[in-house]
N, C-alpha and C positions, 0 to 999 in steps of 0.2 A: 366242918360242914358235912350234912351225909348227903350220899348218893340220893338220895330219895326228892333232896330241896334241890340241888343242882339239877336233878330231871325235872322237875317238877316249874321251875324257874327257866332252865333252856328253853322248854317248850314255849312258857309265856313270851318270853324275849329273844327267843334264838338264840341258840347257842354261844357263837361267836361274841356276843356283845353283852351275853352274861359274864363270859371269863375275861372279857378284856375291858370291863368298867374299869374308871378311874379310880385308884382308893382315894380315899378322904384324903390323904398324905399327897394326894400327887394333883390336886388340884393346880390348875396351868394360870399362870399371874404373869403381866404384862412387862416386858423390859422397861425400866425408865427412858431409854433413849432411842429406840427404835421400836417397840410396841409389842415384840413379838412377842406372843404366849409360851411360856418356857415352863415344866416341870417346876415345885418346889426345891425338890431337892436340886436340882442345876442352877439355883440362883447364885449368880455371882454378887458380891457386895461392895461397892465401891465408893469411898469417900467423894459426894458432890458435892460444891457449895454449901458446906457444916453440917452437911448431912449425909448418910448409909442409903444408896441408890441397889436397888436390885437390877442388876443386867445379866442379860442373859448370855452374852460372851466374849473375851476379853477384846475383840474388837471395840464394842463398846466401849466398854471398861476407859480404854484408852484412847476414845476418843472424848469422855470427860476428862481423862487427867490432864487433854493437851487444852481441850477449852478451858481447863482452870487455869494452866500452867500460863498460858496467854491474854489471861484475865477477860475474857470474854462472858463470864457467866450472865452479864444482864443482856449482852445482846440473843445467846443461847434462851434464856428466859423468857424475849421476847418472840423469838420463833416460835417458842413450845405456844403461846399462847395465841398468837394468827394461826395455830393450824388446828386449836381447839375449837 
């Protein structure tokens, strides 16, 4: 990238918010279990009910393996769905 597009670009957008755009790579995607927006790259991946859940920290994480371990997935199911 030359100097020339960087000044040329800060000015349009400010500085600040030119250099710290999101790259493509780091687009922010939703926990399965708590919603929050997490980096791509810090997605955790966790076996839920037969299927690979992205969470965003092993908090989560572990609070699917106890709702599975407890077999609760449908009443789990049923939450996720009154709060949709």
């Amino acid at each position: 990238m030359s100097l020339a597009f960087i000044f040329k670009r800060s000015t349009q957008m400010g500085l600040l918010s030119f250099l710290f755009q999101p790259k493509p790579h780091e687009v922010k995607r939703p926990c399965f279990h708590c919603g929050e927006l997490m980096r791509e790259r810090d997605v955790l991946l966790q076996t839920f009910d037969g299927a690979a859940r992205e969470v965003c920290c092993h908090g989560c994480a572990g609070i699917l393996i106890l709702i599975e371990n407890d077999g609760m997935q449908l009443e789990y199911r049923k939450m996720r769905m009154q709060k949709a």
